[in-house]
PQR file with spaces between the fields and no chain letter, atoms N, CA, C, O and H, PARSE charges and radii, in Angstrom:
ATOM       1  N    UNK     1      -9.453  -30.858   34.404 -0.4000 1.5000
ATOM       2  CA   UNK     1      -8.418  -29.862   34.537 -0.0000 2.0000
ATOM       3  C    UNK     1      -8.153  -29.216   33.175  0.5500 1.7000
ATOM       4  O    UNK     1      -8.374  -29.697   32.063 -0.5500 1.4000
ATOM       5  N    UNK     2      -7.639  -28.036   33.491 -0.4000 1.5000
ATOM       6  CA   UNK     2      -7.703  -27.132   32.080 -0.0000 2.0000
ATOM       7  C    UNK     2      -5.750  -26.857   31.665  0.5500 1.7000
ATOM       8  O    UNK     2      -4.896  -26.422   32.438 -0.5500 1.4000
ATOM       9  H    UNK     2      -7.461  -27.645   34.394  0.4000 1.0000
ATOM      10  N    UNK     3      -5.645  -27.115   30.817 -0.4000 1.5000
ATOM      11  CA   UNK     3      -4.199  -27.149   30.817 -0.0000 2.0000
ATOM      12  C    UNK     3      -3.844  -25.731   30.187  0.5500 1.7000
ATOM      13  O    UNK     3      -4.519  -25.048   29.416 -0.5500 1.4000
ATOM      14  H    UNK     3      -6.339  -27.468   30.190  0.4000 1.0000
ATOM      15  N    UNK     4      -2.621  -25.493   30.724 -0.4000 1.5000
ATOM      16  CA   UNK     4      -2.685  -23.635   30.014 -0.0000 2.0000
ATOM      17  C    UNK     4      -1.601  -24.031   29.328  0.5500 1.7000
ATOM      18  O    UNK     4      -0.821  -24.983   29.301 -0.5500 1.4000
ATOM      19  H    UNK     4      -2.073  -26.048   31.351  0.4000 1.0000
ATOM      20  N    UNK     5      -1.842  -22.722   28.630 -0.4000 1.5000
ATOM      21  CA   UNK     5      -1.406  -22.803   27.159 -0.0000 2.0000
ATOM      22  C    UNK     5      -0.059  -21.393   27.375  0.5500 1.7000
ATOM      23  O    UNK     5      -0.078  -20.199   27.677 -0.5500 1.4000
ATOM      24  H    UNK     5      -2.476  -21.949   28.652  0.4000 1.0000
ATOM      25  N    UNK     6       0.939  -22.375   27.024 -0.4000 1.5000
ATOM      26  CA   UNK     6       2.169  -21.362   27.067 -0.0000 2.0000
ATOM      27  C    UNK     6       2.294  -20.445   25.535  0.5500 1.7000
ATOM      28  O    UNK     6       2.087  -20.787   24.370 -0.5500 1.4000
ATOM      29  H    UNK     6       0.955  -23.344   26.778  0.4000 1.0000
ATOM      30  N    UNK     7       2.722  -19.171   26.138 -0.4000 1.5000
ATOM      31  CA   UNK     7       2.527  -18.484   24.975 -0.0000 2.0000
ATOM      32  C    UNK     7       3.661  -18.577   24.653  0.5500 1.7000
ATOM      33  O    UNK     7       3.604  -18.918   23.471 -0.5500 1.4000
ATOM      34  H    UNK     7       2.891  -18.894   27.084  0.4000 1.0000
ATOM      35  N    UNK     8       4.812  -18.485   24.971 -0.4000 1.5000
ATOM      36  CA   UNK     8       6.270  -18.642   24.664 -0.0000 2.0000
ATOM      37  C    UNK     8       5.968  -19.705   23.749  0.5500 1.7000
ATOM      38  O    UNK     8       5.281  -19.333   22.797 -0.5500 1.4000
ATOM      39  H    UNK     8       4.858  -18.208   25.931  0.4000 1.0000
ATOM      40  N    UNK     9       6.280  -20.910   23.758 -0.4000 1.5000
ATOM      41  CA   UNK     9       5.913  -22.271   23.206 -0.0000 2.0000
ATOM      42  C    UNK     9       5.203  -22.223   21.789  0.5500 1.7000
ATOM      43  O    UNK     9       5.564  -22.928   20.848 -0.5500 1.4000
ATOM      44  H    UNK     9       6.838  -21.212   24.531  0.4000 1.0000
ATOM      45  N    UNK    10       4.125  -21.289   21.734 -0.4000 1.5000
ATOM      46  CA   UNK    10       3.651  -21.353   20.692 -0.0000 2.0000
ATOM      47  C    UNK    10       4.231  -19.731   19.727  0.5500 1.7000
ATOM      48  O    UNK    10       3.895  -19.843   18.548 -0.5500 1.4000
ATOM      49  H    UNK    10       3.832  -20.716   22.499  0.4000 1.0000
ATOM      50  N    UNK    11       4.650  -18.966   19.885 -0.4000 1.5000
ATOM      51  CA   UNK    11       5.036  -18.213   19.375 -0.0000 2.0000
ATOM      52  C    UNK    11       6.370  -18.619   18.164  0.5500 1.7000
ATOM      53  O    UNK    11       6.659  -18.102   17.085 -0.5500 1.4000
ATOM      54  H    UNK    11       4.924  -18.876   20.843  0.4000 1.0000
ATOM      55  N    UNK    12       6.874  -19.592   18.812 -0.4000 1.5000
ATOM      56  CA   UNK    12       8.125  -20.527   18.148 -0.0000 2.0000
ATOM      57  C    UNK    12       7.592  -21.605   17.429  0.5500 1.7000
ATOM      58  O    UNK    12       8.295  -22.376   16.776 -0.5500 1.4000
ATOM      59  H    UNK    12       6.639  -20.012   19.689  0.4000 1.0000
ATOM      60  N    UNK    13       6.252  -21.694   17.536 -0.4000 1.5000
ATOM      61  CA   UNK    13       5.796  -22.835   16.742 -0.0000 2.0000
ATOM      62  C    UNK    13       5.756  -22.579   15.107  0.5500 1.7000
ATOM      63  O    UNK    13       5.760  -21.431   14.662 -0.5500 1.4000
ATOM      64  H    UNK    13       5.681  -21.068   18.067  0.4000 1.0000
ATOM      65  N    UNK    14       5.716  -23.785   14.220 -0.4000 1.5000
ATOM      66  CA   UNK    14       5.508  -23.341   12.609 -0.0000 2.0000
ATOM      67  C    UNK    14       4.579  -22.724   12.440  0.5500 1.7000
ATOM      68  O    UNK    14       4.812  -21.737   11.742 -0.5500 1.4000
ATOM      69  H    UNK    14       5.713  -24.718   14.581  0.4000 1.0000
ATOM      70  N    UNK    15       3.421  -22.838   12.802 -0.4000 1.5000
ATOM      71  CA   UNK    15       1.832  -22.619   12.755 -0.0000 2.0000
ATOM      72  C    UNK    15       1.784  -20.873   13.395  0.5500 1.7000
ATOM      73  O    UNK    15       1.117  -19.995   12.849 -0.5500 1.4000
ATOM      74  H    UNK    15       3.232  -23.639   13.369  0.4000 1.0000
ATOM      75  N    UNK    16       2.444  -20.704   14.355 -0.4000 1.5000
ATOM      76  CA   UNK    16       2.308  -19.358   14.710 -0.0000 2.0000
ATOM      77  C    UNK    16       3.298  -18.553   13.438  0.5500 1.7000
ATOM      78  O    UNK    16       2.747  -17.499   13.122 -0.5500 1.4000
ATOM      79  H    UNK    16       2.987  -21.418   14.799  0.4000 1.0000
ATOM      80  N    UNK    17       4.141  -18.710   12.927 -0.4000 1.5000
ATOM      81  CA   UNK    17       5.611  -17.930   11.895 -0.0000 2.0000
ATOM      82  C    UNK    17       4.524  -18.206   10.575  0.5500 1.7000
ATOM      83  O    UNK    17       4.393  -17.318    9.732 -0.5500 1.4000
ATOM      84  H    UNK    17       4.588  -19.567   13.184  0.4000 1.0000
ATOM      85  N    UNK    18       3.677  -19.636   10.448 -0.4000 1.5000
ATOM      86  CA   UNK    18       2.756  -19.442    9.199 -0.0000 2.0000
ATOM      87  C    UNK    18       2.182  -17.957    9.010  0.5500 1.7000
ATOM      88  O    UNK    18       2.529  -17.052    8.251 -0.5500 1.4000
ATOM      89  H    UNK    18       3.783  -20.357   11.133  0.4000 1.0000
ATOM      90  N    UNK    19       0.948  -18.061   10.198 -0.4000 1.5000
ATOM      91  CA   UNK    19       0.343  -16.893   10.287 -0.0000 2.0000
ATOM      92  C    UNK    19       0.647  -15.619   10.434  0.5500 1.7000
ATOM      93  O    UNK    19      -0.039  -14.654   10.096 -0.5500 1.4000
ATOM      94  H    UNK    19       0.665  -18.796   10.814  0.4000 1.0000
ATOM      95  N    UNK    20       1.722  -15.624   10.961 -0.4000 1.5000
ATOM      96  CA   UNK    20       2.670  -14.414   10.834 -0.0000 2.0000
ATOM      97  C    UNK    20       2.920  -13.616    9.617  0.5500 1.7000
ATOM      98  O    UNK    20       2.606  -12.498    9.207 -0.5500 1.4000
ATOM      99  H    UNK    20       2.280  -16.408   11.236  0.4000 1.0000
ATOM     100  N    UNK    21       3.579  -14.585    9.217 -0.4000 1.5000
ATOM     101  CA   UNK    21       4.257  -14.373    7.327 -0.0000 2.0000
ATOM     102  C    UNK    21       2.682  -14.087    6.908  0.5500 1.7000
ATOM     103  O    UNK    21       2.516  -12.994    6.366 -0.5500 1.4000
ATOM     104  H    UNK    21       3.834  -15.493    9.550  0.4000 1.0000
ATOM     105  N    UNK    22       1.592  -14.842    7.066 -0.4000 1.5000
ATOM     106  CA   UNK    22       0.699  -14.744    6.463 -0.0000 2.0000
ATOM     107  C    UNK    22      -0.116  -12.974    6.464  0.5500 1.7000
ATOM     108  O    UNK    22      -0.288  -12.385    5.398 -0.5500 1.4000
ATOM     109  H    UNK    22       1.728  -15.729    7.506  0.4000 1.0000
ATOM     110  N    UNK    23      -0.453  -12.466    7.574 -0.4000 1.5000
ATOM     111  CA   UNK    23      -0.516  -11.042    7.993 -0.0000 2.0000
ATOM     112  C    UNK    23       0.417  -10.410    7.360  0.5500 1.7000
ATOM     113  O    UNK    23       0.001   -9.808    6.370 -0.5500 1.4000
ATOM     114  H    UNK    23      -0.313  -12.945    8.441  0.4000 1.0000
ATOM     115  N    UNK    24       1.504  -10.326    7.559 -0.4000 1.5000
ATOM     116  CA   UNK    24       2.384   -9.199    7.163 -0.0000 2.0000
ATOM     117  C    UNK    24       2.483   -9.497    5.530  0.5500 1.7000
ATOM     118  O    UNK    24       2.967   -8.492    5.010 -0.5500 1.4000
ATOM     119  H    UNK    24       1.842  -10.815    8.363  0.4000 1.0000
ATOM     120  N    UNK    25       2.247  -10.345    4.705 -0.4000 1.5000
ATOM     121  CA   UNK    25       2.105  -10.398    3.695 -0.0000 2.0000
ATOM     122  C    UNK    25       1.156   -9.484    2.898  0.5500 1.7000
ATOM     123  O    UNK    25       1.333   -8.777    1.906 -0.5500 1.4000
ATOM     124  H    UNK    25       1.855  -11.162    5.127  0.4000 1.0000
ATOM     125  N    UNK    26      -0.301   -9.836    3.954 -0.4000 1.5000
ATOM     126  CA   UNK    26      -1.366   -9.642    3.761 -0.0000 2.0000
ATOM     127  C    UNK    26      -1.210   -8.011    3.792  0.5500 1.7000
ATOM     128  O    UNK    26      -1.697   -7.378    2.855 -0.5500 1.4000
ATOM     129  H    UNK    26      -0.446  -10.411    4.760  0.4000 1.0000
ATOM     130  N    UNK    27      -0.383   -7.158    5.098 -0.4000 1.5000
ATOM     131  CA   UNK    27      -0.419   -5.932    4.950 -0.0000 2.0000
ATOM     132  C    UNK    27       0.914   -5.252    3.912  0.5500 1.7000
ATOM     133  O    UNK    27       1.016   -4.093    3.509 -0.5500 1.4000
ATOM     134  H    UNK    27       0.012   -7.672    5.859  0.4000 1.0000
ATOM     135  N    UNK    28       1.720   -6.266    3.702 -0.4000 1.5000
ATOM     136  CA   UNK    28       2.770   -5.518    2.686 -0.0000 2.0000
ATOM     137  C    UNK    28       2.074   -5.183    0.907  0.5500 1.7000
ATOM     138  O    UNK    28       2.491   -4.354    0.097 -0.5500 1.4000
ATOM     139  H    UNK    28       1.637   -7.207    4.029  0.4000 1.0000
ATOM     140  N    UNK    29       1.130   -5.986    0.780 -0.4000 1.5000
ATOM     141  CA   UNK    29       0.386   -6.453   -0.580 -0.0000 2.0000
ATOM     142  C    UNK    29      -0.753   -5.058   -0.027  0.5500 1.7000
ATOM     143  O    UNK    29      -1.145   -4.380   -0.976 -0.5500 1.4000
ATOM     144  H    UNK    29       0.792   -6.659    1.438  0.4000 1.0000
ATOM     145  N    UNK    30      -1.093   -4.770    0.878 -0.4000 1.5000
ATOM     146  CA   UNK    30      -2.174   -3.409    1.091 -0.0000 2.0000
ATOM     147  C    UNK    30      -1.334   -2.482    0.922  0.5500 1.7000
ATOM     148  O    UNK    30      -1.920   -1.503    0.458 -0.5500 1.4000
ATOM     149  H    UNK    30      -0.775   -5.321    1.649  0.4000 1.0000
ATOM     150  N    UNK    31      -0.228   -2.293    1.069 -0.4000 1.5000
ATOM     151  CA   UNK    31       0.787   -1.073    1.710 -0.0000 2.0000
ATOM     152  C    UNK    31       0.786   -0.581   -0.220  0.5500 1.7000
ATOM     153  O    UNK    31       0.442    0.485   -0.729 -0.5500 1.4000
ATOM     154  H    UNK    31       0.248   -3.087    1.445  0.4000 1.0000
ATOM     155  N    UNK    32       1.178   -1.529   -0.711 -0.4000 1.5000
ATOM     156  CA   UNK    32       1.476   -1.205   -1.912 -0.0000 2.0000
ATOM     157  C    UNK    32       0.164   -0.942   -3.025  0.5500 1.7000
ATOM     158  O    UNK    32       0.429   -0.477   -4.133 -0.5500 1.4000
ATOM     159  H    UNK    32       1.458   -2.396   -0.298  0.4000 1.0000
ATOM     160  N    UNK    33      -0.885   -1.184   -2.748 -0.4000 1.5000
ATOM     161  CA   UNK    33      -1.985   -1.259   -3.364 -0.0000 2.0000
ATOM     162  C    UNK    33      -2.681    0.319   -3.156  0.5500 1.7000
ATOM     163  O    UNK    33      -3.407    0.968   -3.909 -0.5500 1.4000
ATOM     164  H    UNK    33      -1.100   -1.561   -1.848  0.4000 1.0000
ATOM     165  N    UNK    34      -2.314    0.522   -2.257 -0.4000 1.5000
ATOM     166  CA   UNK    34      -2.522    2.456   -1.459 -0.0000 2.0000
ATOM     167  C    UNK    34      -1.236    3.277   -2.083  0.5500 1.7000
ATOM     168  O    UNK    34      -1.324    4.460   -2.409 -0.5500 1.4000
ATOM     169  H    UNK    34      -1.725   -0.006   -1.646  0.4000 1.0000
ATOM     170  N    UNK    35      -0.103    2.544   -2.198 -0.4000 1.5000
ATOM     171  CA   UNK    35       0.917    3.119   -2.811 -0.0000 2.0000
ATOM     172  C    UNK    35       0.719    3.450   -4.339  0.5500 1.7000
ATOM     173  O    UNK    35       0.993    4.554   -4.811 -0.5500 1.4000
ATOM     174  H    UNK    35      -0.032    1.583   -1.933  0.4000 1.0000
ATOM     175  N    UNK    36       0.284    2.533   -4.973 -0.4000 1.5000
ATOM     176  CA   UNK    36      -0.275    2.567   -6.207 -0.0000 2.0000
ATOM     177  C    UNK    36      -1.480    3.375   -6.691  0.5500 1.7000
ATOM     178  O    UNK    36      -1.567    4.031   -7.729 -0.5500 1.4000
ATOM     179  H    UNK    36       0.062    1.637   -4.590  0.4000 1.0000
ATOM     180  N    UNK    37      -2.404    3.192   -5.717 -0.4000 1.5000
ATOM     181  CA   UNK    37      -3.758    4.383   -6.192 -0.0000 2.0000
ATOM     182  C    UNK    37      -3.331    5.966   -5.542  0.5500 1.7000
ATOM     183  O    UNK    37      -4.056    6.951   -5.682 -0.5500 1.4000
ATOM     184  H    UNK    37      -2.333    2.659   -4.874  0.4000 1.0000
ATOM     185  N    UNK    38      -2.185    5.974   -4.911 -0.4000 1.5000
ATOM     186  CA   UNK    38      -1.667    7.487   -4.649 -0.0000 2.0000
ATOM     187  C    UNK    38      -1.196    8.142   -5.781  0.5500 1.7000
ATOM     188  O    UNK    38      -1.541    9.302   -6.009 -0.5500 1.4000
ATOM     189  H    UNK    38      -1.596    5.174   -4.797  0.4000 1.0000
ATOM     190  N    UNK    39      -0.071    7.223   -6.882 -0.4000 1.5000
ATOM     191  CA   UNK    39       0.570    7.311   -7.473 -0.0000 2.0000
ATOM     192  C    UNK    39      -0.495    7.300   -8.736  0.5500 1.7000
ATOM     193  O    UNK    39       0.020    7.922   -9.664 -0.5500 1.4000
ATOM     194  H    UNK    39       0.209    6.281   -6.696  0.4000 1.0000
ATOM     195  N    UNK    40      -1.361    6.972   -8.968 -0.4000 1.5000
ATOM     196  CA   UNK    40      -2.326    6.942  -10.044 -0.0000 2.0000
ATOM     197  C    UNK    40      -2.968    8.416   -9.929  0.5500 1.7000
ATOM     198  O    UNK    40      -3.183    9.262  -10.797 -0.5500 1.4000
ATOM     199  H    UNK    40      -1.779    6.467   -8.214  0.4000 1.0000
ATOM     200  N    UNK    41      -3.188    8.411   -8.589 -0.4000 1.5000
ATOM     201  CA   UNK    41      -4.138   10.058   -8.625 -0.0000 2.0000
ATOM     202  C    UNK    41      -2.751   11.032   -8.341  0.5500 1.7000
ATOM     203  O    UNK    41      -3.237   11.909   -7.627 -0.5500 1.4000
ATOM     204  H    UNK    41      -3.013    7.723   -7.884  0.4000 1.0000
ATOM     205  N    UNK    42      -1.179   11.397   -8.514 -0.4000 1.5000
ATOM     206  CA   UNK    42      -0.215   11.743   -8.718 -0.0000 2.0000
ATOM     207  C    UNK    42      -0.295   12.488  -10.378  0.5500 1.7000
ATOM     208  O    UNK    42      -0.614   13.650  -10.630 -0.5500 1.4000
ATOM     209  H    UNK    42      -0.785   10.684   -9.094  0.4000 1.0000
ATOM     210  N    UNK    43       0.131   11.334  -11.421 -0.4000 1.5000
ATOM     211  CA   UNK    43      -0.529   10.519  -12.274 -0.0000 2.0000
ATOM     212  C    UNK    43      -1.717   12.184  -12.839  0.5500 1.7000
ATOM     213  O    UNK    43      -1.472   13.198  -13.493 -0.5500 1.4000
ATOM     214  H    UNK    43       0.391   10.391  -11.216  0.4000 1.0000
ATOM     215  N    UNK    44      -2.656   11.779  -12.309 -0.4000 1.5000
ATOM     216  CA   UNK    44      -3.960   12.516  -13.134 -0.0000 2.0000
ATOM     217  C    UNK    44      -3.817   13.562  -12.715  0.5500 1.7000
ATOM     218  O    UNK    44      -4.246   14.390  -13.519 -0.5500 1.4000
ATOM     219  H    UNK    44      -2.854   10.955  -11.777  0.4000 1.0000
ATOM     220  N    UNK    45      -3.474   13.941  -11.957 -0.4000 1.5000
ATOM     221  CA   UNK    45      -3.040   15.746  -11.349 -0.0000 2.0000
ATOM     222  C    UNK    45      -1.779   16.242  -12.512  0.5500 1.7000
ATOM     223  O    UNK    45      -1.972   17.181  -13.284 -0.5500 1.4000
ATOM     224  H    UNK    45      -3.125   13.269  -11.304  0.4000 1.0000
ATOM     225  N    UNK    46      -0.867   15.680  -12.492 -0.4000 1.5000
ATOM     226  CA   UNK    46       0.210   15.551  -13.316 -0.0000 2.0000
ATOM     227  C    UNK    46      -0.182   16.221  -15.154  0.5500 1.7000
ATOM     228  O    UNK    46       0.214   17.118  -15.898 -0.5500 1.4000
ATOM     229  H    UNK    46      -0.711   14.917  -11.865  0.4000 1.0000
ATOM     230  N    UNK    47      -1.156   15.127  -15.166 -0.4000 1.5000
ATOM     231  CA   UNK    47      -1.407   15.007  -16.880 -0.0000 2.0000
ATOM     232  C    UNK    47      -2.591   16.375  -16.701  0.5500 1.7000
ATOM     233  O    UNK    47      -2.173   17.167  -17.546 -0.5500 1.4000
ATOM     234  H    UNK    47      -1.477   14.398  -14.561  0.4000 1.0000
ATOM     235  N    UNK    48      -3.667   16.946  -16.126 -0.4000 1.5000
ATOM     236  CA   UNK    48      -4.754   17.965  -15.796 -0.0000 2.0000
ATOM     237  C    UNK    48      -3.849   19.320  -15.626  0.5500 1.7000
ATOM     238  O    UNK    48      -4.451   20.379  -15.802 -0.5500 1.4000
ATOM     239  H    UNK    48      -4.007   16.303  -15.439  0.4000 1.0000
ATOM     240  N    UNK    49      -2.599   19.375  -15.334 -0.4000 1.5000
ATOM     241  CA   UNK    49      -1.443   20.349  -14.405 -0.0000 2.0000
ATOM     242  C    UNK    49      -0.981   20.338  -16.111  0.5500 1.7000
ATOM     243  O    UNK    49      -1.598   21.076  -16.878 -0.5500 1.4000
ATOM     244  H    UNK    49      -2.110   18.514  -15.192  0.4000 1.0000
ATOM     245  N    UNK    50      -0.067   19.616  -16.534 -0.4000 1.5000
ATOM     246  CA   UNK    50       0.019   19.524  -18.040 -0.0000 2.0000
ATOM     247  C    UNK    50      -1.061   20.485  -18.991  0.5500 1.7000
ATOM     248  O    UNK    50      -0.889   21.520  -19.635 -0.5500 1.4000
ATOM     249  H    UNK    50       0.435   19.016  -15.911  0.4000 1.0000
ATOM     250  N    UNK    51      -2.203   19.648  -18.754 -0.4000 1.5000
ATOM     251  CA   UNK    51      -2.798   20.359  -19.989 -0.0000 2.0000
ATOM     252  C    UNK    51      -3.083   21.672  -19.947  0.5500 1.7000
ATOM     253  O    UNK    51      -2.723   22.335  -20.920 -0.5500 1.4000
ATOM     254  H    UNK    51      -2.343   18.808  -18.231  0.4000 1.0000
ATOM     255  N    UNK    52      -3.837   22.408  -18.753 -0.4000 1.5000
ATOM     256  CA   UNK    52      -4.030   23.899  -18.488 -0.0000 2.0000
ATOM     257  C    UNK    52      -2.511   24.008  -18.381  0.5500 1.7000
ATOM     258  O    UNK    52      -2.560   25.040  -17.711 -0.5500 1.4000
ATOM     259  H    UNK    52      -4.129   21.870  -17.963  0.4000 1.0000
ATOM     260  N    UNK    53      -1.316   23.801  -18.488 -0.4000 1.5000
ATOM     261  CA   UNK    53      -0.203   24.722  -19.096 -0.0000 2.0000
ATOM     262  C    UNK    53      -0.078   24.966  -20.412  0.5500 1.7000
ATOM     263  O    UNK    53       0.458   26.026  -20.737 -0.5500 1.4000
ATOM     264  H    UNK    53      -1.276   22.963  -19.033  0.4000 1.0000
ATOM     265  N    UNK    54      -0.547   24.035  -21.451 -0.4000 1.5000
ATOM     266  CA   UNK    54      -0.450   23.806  -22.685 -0.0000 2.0000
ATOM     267  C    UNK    54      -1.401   24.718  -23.292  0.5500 1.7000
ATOM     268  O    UNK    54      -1.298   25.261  -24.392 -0.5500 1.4000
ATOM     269  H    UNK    54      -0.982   23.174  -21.187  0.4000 1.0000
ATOM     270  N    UNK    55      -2.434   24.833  -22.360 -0.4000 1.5000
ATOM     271  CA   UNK    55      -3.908   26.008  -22.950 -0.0000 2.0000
ATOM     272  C    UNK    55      -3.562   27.293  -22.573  0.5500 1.7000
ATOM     273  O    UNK    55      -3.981   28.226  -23.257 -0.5500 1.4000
ATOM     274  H    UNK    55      -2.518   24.392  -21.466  0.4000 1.0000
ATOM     275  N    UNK    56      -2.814   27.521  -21.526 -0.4000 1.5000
ATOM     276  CA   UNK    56      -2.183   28.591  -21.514 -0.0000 2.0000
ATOM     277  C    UNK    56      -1.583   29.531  -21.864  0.5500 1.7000
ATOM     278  O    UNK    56      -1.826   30.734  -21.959 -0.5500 1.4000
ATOM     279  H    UNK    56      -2.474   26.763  -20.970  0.4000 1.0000
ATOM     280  N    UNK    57      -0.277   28.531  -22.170 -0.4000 1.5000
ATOM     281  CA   UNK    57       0.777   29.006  -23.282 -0.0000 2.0000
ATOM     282  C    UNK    57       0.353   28.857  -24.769  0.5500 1.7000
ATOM     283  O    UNK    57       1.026   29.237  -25.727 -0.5500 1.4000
ATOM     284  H    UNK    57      -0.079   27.554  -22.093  0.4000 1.0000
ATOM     285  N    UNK    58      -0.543   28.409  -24.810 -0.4000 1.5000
ATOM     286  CA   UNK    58      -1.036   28.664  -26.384 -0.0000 2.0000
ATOM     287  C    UNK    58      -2.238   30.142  -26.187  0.5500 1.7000
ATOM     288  O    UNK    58      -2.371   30.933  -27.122 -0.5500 1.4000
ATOM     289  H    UNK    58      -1.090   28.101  -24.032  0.4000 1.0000
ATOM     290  N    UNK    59      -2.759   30.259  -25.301 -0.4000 1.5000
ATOM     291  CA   UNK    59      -3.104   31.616  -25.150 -0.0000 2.0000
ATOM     292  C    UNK    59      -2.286   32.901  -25.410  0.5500 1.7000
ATOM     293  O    UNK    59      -2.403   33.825  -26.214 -0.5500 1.4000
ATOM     294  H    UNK    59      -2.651   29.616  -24.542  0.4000 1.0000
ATOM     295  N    UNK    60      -1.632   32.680  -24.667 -0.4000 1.5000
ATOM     296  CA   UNK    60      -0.386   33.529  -23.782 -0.0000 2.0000
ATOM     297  C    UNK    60       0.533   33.785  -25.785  0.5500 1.7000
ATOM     298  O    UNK    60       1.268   34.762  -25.932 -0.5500 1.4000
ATOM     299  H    UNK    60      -1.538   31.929  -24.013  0.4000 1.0000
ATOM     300  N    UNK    61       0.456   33.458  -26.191 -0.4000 1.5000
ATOM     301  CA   UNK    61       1.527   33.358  -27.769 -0.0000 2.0000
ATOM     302  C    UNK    61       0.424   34.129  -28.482  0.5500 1.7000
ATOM     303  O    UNK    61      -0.708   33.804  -28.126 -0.5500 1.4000
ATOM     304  H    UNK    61      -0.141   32.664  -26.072  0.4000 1.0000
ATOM     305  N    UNK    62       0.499   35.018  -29.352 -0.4000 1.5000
ATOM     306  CA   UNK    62      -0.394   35.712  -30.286 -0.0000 2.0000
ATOM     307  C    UNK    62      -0.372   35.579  -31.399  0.5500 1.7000
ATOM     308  O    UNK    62      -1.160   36.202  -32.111 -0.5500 1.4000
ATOM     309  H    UNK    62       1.419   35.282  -29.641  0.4000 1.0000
């Protein structure tokens, strides 16, 4: 006989809230790692946007 497996039961278990925490960890630590290489290429647009103003206005002055 095959005994079934309550899903209620195990959802409340330690072992299921381990793996849990464990995933959402796993995607809060991605969330921010994409947050960070957005903010890096922010960042280099920023400082490139900077400099052709600086070559500009030193044009632009006689």
């Amino acid at each position: 006989m095959i005994a079934t497996f309550d899903i209620e039961t195990a959802k409340h278990s330690a072992t299921y809230r381990a793996a849990r925490l464990a995933l959402l960890t796993h995607q809060v630590v991605h969330h921010i790692e994409l947050t960070d290489a957005a903010g890096e290429k922010v960042e280099q647009a920023l400082a490139r946007l900077a400099e052709a103003n600086a070559r500009a206005d030193g044009r632009a002055q006689p």
